[in-house]
C-alpha positions as CSV (number, residue, x, y, z in Angstrom):
1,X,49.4,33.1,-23.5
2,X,50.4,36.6,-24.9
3,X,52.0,35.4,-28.0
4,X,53.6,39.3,-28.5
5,X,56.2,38.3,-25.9
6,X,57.6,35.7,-27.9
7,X,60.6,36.6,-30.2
8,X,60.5,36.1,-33.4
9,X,63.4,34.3,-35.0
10,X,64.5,34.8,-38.4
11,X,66.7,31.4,-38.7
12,X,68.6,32.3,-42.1
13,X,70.0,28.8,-42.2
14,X,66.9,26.8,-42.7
15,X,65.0,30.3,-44.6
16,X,62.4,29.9,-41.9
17,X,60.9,32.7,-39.2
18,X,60.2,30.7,-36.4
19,X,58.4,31.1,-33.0
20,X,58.8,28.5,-29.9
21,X,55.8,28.4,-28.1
22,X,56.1,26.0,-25.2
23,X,58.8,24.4,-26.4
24,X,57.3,23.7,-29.6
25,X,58.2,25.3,-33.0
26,X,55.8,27.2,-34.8
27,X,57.4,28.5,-38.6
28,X,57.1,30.2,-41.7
29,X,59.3,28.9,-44.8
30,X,60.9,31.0,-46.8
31,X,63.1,32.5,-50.2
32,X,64.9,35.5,-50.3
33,X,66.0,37.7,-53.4
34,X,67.0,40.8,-52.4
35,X,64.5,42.8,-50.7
36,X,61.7,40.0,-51.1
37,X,60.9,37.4,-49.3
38,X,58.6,34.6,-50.7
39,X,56.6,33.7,-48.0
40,X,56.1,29.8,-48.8
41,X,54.7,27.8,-46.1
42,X,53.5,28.4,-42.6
43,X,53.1,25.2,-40.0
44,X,52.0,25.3,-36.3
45,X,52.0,21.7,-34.5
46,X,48.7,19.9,-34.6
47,X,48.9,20.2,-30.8
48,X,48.6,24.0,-31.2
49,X,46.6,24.7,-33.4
50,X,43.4,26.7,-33.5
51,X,44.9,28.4,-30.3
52,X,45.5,31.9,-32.5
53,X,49.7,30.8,-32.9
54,X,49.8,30.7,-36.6
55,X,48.5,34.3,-36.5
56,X,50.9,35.3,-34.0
57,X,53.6,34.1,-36.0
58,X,52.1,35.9,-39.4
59,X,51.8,39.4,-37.5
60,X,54.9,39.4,-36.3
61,X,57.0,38.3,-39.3
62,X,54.8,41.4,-41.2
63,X,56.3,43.6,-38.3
64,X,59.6,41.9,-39.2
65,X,59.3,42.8,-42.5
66,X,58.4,46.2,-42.7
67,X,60.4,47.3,-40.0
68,X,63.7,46.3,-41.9
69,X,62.1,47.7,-45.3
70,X,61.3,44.3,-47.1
71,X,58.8,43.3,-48.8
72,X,57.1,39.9,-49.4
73,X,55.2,37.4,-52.2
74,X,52.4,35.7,-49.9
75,X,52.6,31.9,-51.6
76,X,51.2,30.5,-48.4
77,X,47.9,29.8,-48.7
78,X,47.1,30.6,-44.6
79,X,49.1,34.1,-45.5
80,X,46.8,34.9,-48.2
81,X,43.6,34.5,-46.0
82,X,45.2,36.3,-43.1
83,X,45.9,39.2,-46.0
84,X,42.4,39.2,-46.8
85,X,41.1,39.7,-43.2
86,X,44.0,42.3,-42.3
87,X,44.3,44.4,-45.3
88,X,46.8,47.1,-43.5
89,X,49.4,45.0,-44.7
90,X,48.6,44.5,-48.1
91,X,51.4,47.6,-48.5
92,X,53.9,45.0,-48.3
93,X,53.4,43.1,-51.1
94,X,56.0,43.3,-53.7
């Protein structure tokens, strides 16, 4: 599935980017102060996992970020590994 097609939705009311993949929410908690966002938590269902929807979800809320000028704290563990294998985005961090 080509994952880039998907939008990303940043649901303010629960602090969470999300991304439905067939039917099926895929998210990202978390805080904003300001121009930061603490990126907190990042969940894919069990059912979809390992199937590359996690980084989908990671890229795009990066995009989402640096297109509207924010910047981020990676508390997520998954985040932090993703930061280490795609550097480039390392000039987001707060």
């Amino acid at each position: 599935m080509k994952y880039q097609d998907i939008e990303l939705v940043n649901n303010k009311k629960d602090h969470s980017f999300e991304l439905t993949v067939d039917g099926k929410r895929s998210f990202i908690d978390y805080n904003q102060i300001k121009e930061t966002f603490a990126l907190l938590h990042t969940e894919v269902p069990e059912s979809q996992q390992g199937q590359g929807v996690a980084e989908a979800i990671v890229e795009k809320t990066l995009q989402y970020l640096e297109d509207n000028h924010f910047n981020m704290v990676p508390s997520c563990s998954y985040i932090q590994v993703f930061l280490k294998r795609h550097p480039e985005w390392n000039k987001l961090l707060a």
